[in-house]
gemmi code that builds the backbone of each chain (N, CA, C; Angstrom):
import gemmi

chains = {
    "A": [
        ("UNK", (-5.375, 15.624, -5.442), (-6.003, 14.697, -4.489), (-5.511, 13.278, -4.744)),
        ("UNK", (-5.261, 12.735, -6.136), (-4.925, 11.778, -6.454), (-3.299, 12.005, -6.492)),
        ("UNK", (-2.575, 10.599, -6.257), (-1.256, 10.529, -6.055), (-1.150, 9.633, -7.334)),
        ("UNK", (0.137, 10.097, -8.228), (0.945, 9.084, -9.442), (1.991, 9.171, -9.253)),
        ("UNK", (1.865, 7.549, -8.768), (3.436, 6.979, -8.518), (4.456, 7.141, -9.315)),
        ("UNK", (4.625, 7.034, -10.563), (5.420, 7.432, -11.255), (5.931, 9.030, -11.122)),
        ("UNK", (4.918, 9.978, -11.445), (5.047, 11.021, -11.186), (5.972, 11.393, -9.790)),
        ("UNK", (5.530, 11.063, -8.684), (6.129, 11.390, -7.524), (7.524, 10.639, -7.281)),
        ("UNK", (7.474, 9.717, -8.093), (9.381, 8.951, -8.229), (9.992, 9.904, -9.030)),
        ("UNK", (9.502, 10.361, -10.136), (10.531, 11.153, -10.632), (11.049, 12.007, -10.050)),
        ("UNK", (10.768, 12.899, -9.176), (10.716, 14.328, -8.405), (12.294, 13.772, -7.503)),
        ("UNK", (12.618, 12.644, -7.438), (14.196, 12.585, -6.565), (14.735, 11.586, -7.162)),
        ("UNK", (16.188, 11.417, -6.682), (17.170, 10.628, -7.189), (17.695, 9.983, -6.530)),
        ("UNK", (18.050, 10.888, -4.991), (18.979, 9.762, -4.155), (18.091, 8.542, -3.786)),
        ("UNK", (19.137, 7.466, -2.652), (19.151, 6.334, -2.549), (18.270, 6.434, -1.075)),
        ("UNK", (17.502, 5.510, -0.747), (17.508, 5.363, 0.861), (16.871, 6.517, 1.825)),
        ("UNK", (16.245, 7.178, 1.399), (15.116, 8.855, 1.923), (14.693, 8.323, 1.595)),
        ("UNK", (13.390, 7.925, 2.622), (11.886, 7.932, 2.631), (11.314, 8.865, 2.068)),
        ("UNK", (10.377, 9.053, 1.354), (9.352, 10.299, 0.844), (8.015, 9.637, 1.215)),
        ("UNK", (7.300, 11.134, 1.708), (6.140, 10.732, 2.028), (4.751, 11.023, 0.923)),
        ("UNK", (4.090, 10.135, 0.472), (3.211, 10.984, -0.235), (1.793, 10.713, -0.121)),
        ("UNK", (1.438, 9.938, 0.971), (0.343, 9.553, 1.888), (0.168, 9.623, 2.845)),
        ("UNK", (-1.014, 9.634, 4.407), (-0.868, 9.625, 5.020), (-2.436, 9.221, 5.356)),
        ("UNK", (-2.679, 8.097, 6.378), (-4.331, 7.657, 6.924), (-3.836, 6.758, 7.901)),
        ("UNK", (-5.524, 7.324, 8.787), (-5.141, 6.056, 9.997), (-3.540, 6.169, 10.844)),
        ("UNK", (-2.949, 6.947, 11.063), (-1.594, 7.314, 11.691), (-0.469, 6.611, 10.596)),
        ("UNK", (-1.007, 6.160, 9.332), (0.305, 5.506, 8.374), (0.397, 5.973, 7.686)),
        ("UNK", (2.042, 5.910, 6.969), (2.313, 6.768, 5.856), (2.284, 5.800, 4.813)),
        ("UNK", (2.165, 6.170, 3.457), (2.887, 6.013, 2.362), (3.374, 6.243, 2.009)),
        ("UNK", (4.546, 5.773, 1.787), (6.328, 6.601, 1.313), (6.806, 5.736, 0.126)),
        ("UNK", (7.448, 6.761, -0.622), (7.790, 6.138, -2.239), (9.620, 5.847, -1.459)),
        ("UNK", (10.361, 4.978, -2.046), (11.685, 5.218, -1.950), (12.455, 4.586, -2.768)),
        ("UNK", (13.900, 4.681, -2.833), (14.498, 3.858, -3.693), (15.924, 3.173, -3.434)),
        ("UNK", (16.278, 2.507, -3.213), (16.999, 1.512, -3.199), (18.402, 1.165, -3.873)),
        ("UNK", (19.415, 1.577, -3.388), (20.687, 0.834, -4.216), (21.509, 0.536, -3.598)),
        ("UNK", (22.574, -0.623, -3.594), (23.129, -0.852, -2.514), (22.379, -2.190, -1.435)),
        ("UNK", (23.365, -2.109, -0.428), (23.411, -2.478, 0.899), (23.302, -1.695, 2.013)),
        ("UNK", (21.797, -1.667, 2.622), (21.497, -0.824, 3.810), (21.779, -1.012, 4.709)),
        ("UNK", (21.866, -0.616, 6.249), (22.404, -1.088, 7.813), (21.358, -2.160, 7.982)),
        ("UNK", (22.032, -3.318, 8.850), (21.099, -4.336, 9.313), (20.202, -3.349, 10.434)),
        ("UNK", (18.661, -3.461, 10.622), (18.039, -2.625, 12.155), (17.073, -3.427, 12.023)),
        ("UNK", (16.145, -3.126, 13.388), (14.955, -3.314, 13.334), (14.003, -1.982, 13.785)),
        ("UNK", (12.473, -2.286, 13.583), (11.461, -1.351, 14.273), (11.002, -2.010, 15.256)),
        ("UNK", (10.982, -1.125, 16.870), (10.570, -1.926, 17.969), (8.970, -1.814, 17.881)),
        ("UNK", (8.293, -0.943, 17.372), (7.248, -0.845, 17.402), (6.110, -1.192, 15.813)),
        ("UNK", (7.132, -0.955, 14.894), (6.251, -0.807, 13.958), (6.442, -1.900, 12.978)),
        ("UNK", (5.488, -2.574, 12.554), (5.397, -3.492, 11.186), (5.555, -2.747, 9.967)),
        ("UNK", (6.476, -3.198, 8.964), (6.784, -2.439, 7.914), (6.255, -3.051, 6.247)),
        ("UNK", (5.247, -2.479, 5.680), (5.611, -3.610, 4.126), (6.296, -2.862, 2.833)),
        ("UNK", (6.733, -3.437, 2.298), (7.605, -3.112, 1.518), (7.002, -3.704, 0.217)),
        ("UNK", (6.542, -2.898, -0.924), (5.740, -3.160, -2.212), (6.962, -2.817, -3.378)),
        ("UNK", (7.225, -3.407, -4.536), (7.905, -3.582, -5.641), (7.382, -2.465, -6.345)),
        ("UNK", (7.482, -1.397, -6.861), (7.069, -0.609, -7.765), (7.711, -0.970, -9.214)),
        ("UNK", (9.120, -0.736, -9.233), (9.945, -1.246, -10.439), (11.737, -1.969, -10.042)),
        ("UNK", (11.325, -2.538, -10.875), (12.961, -3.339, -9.947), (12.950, -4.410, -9.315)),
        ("UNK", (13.747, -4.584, -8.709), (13.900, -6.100, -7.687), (15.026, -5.724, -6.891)),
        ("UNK", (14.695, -6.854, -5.349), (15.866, -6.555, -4.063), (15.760, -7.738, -3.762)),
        ("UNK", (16.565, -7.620, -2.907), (16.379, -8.894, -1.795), (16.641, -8.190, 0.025)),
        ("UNK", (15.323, -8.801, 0.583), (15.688, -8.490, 1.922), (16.098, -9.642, 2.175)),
        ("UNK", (17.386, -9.484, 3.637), (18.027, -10.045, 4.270), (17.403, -9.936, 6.004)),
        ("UNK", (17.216, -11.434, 6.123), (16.843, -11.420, 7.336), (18.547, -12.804, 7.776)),
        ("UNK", (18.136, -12.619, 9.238), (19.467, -13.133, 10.479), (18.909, -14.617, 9.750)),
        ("UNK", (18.475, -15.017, 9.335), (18.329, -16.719, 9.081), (18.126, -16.969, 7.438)),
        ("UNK", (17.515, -16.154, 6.854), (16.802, -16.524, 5.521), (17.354, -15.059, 4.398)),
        ("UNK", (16.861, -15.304, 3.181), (17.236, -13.893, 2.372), (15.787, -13.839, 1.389)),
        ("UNK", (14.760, -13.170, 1.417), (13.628, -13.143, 0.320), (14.313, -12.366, -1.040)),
        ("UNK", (13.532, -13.159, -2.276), (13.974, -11.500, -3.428), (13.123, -11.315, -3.732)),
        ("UNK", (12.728, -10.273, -4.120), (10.978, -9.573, -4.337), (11.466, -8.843, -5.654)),
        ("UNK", (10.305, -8.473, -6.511), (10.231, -7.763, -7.854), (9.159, -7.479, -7.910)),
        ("UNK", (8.690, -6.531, -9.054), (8.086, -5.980, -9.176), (6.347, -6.734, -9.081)),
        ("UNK", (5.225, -5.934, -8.167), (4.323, -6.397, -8.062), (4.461, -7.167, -7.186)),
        ("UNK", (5.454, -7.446, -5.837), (5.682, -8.311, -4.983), (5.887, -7.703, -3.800)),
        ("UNK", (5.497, -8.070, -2.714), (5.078, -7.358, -1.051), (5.460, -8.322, -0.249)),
        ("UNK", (6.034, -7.613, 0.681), (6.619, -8.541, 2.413), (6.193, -7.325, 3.345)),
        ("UNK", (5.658, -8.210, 4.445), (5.489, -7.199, 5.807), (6.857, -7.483, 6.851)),
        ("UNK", (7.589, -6.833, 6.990), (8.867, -7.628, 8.257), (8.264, -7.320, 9.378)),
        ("UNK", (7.665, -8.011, 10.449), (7.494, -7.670, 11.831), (7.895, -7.132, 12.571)),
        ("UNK", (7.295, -6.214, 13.441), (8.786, -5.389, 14.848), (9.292, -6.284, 15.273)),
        ("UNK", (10.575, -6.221, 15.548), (11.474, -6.194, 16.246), (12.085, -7.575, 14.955)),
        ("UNK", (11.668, -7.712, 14.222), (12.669, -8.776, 13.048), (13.615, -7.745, 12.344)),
        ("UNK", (14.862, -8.069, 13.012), (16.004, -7.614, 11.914), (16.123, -7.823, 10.372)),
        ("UNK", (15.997, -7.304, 9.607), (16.157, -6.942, 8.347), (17.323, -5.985, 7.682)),
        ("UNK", (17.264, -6.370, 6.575), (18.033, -5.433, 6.071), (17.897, -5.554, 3.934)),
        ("UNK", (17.829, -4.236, 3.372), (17.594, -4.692, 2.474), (18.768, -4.109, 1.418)),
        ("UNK", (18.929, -4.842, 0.143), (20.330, -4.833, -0.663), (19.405, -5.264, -2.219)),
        ("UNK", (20.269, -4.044, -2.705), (19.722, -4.264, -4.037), (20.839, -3.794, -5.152)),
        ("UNK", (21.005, -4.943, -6.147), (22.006, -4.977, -6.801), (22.138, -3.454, -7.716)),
        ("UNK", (21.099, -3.431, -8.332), (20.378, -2.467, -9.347), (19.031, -1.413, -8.499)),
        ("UNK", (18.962, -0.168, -8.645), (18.449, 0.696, -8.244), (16.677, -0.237, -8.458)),
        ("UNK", (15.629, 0.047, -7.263), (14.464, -0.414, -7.248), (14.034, 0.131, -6.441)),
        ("UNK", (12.549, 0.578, -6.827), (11.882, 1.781, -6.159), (10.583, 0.889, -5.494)),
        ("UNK", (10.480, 1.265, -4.174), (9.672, 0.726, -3.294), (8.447, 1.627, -2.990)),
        ("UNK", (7.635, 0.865, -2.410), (6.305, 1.904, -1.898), (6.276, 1.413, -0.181)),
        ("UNK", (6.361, 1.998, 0.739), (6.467, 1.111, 2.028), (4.776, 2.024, 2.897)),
        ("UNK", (4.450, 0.684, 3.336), (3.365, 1.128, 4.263), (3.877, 0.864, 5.575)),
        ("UNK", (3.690, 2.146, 6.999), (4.060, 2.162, 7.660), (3.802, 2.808, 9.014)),
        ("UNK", (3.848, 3.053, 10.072), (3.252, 4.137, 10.938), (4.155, 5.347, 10.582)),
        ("UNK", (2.882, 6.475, 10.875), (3.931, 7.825, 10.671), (5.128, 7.586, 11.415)),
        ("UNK", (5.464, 6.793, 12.466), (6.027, 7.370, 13.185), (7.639, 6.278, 13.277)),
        ("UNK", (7.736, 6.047, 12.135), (8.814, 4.947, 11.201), (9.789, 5.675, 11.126)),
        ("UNK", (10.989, 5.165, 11.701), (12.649, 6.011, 10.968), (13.117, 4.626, 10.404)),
        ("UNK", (13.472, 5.499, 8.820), (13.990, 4.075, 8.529), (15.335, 3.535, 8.753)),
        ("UNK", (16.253, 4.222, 9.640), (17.174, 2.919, 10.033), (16.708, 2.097, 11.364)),
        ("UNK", (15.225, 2.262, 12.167), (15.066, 2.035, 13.412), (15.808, 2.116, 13.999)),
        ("UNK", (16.220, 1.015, 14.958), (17.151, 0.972, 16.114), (18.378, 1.550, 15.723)),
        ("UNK", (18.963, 1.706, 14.808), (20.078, 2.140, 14.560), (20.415, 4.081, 13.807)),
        ("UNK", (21.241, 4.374, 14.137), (21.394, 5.842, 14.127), (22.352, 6.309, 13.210)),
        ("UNK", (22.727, 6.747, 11.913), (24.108, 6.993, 11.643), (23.636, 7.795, 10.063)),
        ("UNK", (24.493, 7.242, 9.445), (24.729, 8.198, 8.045), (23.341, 8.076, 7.460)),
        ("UNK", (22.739, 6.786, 7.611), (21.879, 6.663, 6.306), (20.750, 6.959, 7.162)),
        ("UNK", (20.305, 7.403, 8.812), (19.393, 7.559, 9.034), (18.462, 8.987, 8.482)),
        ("UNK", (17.415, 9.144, 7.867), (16.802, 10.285, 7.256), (14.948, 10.281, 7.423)),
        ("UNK", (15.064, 11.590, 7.728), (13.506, 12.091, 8.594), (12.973, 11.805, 7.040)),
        ("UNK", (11.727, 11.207, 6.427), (11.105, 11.402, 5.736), (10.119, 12.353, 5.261)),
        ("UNK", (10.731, 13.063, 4.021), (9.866, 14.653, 3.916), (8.683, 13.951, 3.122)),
        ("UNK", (7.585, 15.013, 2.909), (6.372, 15.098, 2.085), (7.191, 15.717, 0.681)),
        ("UNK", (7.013, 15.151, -0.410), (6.618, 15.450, -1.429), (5.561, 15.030, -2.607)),
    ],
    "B": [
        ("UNK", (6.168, -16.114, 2.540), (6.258, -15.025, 3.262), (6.160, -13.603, 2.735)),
        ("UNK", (6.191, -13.678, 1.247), (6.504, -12.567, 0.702), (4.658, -12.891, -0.022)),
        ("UNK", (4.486, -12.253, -0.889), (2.939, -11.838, -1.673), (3.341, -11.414, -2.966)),
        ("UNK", (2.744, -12.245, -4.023), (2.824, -11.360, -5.205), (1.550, -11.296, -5.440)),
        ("UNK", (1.051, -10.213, -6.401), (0.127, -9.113, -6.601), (-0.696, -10.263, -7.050)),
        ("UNK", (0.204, -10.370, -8.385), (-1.035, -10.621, -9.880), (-1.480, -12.043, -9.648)),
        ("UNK", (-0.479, -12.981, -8.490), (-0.604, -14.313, -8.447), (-1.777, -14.526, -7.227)),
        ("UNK", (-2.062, -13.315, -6.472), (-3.175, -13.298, -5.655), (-4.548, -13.124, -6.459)),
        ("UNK", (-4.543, -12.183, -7.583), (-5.708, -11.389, -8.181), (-5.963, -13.097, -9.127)),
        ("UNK", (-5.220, -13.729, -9.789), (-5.373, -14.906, -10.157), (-6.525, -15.600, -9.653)),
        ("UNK", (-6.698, -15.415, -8.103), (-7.307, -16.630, -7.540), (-8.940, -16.664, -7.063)),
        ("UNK", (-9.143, -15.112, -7.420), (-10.498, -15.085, -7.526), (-11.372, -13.751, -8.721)),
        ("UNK", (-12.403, -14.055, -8.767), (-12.729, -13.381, -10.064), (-14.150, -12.558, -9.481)),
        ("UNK", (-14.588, -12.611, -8.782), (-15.983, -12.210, -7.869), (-15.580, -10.434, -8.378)),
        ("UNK", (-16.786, -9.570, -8.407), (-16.744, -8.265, -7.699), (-16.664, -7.608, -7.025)),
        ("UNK", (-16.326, -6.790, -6.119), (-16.738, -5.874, -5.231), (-16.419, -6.859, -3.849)),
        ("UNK", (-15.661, -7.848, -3.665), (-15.369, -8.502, -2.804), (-14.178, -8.330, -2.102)),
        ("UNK", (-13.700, -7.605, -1.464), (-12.038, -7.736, -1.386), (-11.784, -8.412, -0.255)),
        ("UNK", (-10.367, -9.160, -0.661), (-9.322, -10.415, -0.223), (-8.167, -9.632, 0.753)),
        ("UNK", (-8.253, -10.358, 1.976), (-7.054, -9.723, 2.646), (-5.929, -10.753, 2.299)),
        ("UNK", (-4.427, -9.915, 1.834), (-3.469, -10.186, 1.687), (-2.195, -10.456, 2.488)),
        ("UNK", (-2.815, -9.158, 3.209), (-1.373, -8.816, 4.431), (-2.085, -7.993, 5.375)),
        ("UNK", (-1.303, -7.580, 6.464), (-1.964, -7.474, 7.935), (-0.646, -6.933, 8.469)),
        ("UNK", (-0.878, -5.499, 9.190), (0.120, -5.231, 9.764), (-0.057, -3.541, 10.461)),
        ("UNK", (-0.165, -3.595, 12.030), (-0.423, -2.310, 12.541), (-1.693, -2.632, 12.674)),
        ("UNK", (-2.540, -3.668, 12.829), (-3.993, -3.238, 12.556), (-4.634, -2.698, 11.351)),
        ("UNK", (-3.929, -2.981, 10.294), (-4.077, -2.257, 8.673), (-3.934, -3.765, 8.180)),
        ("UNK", (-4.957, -3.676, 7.090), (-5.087, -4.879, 6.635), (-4.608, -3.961, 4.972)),
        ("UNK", (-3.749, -5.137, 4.137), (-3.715, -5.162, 2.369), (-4.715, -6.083, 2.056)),
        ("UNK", (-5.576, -5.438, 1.187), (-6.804, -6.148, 0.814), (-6.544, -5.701, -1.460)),
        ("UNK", (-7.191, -6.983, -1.579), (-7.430, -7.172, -3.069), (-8.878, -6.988, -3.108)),
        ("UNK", (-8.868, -6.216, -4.345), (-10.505, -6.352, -4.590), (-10.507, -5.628, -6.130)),
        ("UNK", (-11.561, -6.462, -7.396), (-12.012, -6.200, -8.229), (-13.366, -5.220, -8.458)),
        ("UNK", (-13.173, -4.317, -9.632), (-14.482, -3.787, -9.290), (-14.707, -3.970, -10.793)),
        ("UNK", (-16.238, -3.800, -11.107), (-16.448, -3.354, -12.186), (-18.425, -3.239, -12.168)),
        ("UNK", (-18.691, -2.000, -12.792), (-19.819, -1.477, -12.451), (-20.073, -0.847, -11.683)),
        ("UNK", (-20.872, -0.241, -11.146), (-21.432, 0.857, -10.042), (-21.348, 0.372, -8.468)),
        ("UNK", (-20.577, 0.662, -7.607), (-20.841, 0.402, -6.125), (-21.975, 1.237, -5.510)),
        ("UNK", (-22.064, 1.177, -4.142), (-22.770, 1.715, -3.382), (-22.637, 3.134, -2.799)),
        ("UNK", (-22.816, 4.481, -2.857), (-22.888, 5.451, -2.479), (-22.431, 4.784, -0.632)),
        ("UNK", (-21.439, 5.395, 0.474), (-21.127, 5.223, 1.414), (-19.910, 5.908, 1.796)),
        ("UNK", (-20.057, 5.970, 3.003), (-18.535, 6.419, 4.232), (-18.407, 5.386, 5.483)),
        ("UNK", (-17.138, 5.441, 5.838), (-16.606, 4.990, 6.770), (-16.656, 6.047, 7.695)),
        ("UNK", (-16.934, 5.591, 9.060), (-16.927, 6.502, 9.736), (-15.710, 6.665, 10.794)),
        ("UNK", (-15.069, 6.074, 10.805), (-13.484, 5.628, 11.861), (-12.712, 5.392, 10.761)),
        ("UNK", (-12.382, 5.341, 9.827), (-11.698, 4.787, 8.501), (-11.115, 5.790, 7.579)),
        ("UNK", (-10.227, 6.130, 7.292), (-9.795, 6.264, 6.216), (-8.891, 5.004, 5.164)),
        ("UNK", (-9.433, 5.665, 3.838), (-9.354, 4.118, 3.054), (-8.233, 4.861, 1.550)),
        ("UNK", (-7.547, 3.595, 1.359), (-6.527, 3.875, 0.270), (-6.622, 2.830, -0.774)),
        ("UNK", (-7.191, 3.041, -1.655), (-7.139, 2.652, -2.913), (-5.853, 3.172, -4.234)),
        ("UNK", (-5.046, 1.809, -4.169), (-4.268, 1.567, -5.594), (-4.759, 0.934, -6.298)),
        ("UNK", (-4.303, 1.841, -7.944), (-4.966, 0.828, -9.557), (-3.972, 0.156, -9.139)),
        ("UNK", (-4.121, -1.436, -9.517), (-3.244, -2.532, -10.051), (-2.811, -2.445, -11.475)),
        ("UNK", (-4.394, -2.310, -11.795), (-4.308, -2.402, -13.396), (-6.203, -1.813, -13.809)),
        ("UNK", (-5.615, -1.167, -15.069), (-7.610, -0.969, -15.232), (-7.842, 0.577, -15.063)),
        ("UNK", (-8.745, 0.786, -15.108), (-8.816, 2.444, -14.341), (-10.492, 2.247, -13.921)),
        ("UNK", (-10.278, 3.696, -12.808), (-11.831, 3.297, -12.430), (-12.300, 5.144, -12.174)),
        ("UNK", (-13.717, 5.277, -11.760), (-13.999, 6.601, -11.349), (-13.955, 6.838, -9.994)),
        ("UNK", (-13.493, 7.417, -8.988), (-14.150, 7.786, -7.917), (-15.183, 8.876, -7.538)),
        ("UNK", (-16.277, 8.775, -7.748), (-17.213, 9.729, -7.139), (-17.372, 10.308, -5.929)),
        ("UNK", (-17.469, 11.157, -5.610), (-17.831, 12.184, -4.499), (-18.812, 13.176, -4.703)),
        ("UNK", (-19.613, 13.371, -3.524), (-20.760, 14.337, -3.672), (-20.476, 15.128, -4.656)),
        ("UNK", (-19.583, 16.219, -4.699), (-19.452, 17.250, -5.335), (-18.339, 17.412, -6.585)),
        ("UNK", (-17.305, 16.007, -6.589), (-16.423, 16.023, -7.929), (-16.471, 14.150, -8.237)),
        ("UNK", (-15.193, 13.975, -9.141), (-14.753, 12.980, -9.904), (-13.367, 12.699, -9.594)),
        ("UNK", (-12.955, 11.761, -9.640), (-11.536, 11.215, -10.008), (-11.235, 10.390, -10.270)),
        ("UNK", (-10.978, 10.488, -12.020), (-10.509, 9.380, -12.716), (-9.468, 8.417, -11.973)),
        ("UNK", (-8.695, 7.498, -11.809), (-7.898, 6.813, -10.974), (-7.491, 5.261, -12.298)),
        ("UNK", (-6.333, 5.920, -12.790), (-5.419, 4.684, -13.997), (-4.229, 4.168, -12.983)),
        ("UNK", (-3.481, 2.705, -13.464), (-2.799, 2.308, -12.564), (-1.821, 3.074, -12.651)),
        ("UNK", (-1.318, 2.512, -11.010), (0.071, 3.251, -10.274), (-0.836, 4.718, -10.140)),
        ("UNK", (-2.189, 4.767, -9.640), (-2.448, 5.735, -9.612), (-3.295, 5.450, -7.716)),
        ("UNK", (-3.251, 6.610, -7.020), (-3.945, 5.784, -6.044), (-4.858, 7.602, -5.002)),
        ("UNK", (-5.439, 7.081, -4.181), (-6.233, 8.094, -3.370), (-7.007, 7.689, -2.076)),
        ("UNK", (-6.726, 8.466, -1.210), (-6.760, 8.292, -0.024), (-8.105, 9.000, 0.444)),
        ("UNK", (-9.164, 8.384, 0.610), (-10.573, 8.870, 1.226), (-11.078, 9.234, 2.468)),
        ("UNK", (-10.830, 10.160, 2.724), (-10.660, 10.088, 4.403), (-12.329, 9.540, 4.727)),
        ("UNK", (-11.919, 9.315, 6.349), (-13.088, 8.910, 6.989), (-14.557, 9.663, 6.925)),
        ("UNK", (-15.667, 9.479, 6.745), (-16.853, 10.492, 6.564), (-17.174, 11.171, 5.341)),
        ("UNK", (-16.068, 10.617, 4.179), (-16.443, 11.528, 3.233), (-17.294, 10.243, 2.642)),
        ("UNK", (-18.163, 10.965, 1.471), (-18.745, 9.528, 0.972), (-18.327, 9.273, 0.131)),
        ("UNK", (-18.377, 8.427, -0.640), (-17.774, 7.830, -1.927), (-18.413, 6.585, -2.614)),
        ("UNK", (-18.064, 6.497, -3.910), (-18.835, 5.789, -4.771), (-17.613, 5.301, -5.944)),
        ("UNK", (-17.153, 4.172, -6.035), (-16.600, 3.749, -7.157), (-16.867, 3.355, -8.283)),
        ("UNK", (-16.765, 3.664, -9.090), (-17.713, 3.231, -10.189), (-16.559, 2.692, -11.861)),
        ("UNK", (-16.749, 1.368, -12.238), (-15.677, 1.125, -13.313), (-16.519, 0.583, -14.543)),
        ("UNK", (-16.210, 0.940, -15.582), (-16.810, 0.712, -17.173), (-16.167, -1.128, -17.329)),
        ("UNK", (-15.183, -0.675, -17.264), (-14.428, -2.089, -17.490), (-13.831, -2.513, -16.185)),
        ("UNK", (-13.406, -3.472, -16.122), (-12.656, -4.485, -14.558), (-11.701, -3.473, -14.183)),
        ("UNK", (-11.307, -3.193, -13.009), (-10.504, -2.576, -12.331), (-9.832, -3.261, -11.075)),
        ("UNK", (-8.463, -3.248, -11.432), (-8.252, -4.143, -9.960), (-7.243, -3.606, -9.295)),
        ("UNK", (-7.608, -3.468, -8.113), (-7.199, -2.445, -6.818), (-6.879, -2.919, -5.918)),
        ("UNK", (-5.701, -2.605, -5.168), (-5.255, -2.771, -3.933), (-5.419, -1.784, -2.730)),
        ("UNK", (-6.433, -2.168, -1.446), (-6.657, -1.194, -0.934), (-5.763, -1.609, 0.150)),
        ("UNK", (-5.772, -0.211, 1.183), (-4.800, -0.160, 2.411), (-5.837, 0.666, 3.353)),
        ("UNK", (-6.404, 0.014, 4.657), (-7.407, 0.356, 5.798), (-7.158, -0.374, 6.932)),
        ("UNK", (-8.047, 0.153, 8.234), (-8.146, -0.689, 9.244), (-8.665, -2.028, 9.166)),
        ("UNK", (-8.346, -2.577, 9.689), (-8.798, -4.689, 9.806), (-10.351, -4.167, 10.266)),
        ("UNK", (-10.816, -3.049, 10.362), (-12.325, -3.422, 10.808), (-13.404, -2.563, 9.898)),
        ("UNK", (-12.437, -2.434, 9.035), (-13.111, -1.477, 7.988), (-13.659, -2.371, 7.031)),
        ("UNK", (-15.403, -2.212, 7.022), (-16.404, -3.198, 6.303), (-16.461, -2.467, 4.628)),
        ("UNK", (-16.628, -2.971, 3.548), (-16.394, -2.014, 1.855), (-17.367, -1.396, 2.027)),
        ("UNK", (-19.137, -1.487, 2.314), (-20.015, -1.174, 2.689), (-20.262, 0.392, 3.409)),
        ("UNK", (-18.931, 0.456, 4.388), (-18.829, 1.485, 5.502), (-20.339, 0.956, 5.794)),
        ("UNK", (-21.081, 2.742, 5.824), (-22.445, 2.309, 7.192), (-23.665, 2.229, 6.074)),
        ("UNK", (-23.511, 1.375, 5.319), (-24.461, 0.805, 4.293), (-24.411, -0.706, 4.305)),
        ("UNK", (-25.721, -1.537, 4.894), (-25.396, -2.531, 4.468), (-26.281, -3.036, 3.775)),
        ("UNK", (-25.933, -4.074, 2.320), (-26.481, -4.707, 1.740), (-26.161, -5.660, 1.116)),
        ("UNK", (-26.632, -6.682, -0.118), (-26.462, -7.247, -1.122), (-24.590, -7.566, -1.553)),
        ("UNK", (-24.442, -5.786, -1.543), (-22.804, -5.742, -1.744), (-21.792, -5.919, -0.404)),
        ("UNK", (-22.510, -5.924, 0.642), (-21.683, -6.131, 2.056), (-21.045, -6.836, 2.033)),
        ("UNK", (-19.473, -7.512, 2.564), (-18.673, -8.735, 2.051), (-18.120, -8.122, 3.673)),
        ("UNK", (-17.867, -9.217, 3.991), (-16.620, -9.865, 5.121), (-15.295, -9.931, 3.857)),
        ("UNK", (-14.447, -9.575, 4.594), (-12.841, -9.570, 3.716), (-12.444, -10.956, 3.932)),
        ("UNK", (-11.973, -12.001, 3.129), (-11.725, -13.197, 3.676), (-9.967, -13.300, 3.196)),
        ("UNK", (-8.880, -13.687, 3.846), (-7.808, -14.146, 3.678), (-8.048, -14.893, 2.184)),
        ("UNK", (-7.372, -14.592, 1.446), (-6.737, -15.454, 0.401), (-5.060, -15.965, 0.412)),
    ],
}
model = gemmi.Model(1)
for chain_id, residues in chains.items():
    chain = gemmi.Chain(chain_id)
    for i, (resn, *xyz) in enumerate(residues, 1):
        res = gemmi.Residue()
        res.name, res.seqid = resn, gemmi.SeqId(i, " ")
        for name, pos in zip(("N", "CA", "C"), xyz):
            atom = gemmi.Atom()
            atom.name, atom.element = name, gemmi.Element(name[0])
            atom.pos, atom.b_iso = gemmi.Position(*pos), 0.0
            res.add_atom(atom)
        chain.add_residue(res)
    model.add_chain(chain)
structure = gemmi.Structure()
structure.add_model(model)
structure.setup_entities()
């Protein structure tokens, strides 16, 4: 019944898959992790936040660049282009509507359906 | 634009009060300390998500327990009842609707309006 974050990070490795391991109110909670430089997109519909579990990134927005670490949260608004890049692997917790793909508007290699584990 | 955790929990010391942080979807990130016995209650439109920050706490339910240490978290659906209960300070980050009162359909003494910090 209870979810441990740690626990449920260990269970994968790759980069950039959403995992789901919550779900209330039509939103998920998804563990993920981060390395690299992701596609610039946006969500037309959905507000996204993005929580620091371990590590540090920096999102990239069209005007500005935030860096977040651990214990540190941003919401990006629909339709604000983002994009996020992280030097060193950093594992995120994102709150979101179920109904979130995380490359939004955009379609290609790194787009991935987020499973339950 | 961004939120850090521990530099929010810094800024107030009250009980059973929780601080909205962030806002997004109609889902509010709320801070809130506990320590001691809450109020037996449910939400009735609500399901509610409680993360340890730091601390550990009990969650009660009619019929079981769940211990809850940080990076540990649980999702209460709407109607069930629940009771938090912490020996020592516990500090939690919850994730709910913007109209979800801590109280649910109990009001008293412990009733709090969520106020922006």
């Amino acid at each position: 019944m209870k979810v441990n974050i740690a626990e449920k990070l260990a269970l994968f490795a790759e980069h950039w898959k959403p995992k789901v391991v919550a779900e209330l109110n039509g939103q998920q909670v998804k563990l993920v992790k981060f390395q690299g430089e992701f596609v610039w997109h946006h969500h037309k519909a959905e507000d996204e936040l993005f929580l620091v579990v371990h590590g540090r990134f920096r999102m990239d927005f069209r005007d500005s660049s935030v860096w977040l670490s651990q214990g540190e949260m941003i919401v990006v608004p629909r339709g604000t282009e983002h994009r996020p890049v992280a030097e060193d692997e950093v594992a995120i917790l994102l709150f979101e509507p179920a109904s979130t793909v995380n490359t939004g508007n955009v379609r290609g290699n790194l787009t991935s359906d987020a499973e339950w584990i």
